[in-house]
Steps between C-alpha positions, in 0.01 A plus 500: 500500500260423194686320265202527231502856553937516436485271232244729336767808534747302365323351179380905505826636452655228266206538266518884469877503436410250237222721378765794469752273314182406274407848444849603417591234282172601287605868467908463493701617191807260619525133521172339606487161725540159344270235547805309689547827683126455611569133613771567727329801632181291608778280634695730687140650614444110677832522670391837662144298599721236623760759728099590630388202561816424719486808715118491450479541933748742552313866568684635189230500196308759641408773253310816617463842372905615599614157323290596182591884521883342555481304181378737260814725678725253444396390120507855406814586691686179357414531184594898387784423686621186329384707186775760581778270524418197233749703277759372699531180344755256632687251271249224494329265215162700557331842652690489835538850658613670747191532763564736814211450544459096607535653877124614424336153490733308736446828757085424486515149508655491847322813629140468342508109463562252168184597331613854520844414378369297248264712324766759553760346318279325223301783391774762573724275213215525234450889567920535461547282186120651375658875513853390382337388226607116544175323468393223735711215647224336731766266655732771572136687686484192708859465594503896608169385684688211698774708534235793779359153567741297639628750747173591676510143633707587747212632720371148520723522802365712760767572761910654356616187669352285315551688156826504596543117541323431147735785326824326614374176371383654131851754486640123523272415201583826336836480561528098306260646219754800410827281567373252246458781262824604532632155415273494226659808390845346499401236300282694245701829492277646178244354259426637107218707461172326388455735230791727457775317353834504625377714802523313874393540832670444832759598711314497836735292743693778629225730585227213600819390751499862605100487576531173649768547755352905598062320526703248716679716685276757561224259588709329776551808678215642534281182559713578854479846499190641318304215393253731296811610245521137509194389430428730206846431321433125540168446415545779213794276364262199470232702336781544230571182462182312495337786259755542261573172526131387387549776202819375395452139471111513362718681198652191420126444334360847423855550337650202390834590735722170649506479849873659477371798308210533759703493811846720341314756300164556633494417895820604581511846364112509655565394853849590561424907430192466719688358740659801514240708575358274719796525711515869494185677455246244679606520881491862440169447405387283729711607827290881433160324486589279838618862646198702404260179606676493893446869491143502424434199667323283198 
């Protein structure tokens, strides 16, 4: 494998989601990026260098004329789709909707690779907040990015058996993350509004107990029994959590939140909806494309 060659791909992709953000944030009629915003982009873009570097020779950077073709499908796809649904707005401290339509980057990440899921979900987040009429959020891009990215990882492994071991070992990870939230949640029920007064945000222990105990549940059983379900719920889940976790807390500079605000009002709402929809809608996804692969033999 040329590593040149991958890293080129790579460094391809990243700059021409960053060109599209660029672009957009020239033309937008909404809020337009921050020069903090900027920062933490560039830094979230060196933590998605870094996730390369460290799977740098694994065969899973490859990008040919289906994983372009895939990534222009999956921006576009993502991003009316997220368009049609951001008027759903859950009770949050900022623009959190509800997105359907996460299953579409998670979905190519782990069956077109991370650079697929990652220009998928980046530039698929611009298009939906473009059309919505939001403006641009560049850290928000990136964390939809490492949410398709983190996913298509998972192929580093070549054999079900061994995907299989690694997925009970991160649903263990997953599993602590969303726990810890929970007692978070207990302890931090609601927080005020930065900048409505008297309004708060909150209430998530009941349902993110809900998500926990059903991604935990559901993840057990069919590591054992159909390890692909598995595999996509899992790795999905930790898209979720390390993307909108990035987003969340790089708001404690682009916005000014606390770290309470950040976690209660912004990542919560985020990642415990998409959960949701990763649960549901993403082996149904993925299981179809695994079916129609064995069938035509690719």
């Amino acid at each position: 494998m040329n590593t040149r060659s991958t890293l080129t791909k790579v460094l391809g992709a990243l700059i021409a989601a960053t060109v599209v953000l660029f672009l957009v944030n020239l033309v937008t009629g909404g809020s337009k990026a921050s020069a903090t915003g900027w920062v933490l982009y560039i830094v979230g873009a060196l933590i998605v260098m870094a996730i390369y570097f460290f799977f740098a020779n694994k065969p899973i950077w490859e990008v040919g004329t289906r994983e372009v073709v895939m990534m222009a499908i999956g921006a576009v796809l993502y991003g009316i789709f997220s368009w049609a649904t951001n008027v759903f707005q859950l009770p949050s401290v900022s623009f959190v909707s509800l997105r359907p339509a996460v299953a579409i980057p998670i979905f190519m990440g782990l069956a077109f690779g991370p650079v697929v899921g990652f220009f998928s979900g980046a530039v698929g987040n611009i298009i939906g907040d473009a059309l919505t009429g939001w403006g641009v959020f560049p850290v928000w891009d990136l964390g939809n990015g490492l949410m398709g990215m983190i996913p298509g990882l998972i192929l580093a492994w070549r054999t079900w058996e061994e995907r299989r071991r690694v997925t009970e070992r991160v649903l263990v990870l997953v599993g602590a993350i969303l726990a810890l939230f929970v007692v978070l949640t207990l302890l931090f029920p609601q927080v005020e509004h930065p900048w409505m007064e008297g309004a708060r945000a909150g209430q998530w222990t009941l349902g993110l107990l809900i998500i926990t105990v059903v991604l935990i549940a559901v993840g057990w059983y069919f590591l054992r029994t159909r390890p692909q379900v598995a595999v996509a719920v899992i790795w999905g889940a930790l898209g979720v959590i390390v993307g909108m976790g990035f987003a969340s807390l790089a708001d404690i500079w682009v916005n000014g939140y606390s770290l309470a605000t950040a976690i209660i009002g912004e990542f919560l709402p985020a990642a415990a909806s998409n959960l949701v929809f990763d649960i549901i809608l993403v082996p149904i996804l993925y299981s179809a494309y695994e079916a129609a692969r064995s069938q035509t033999g690719r």
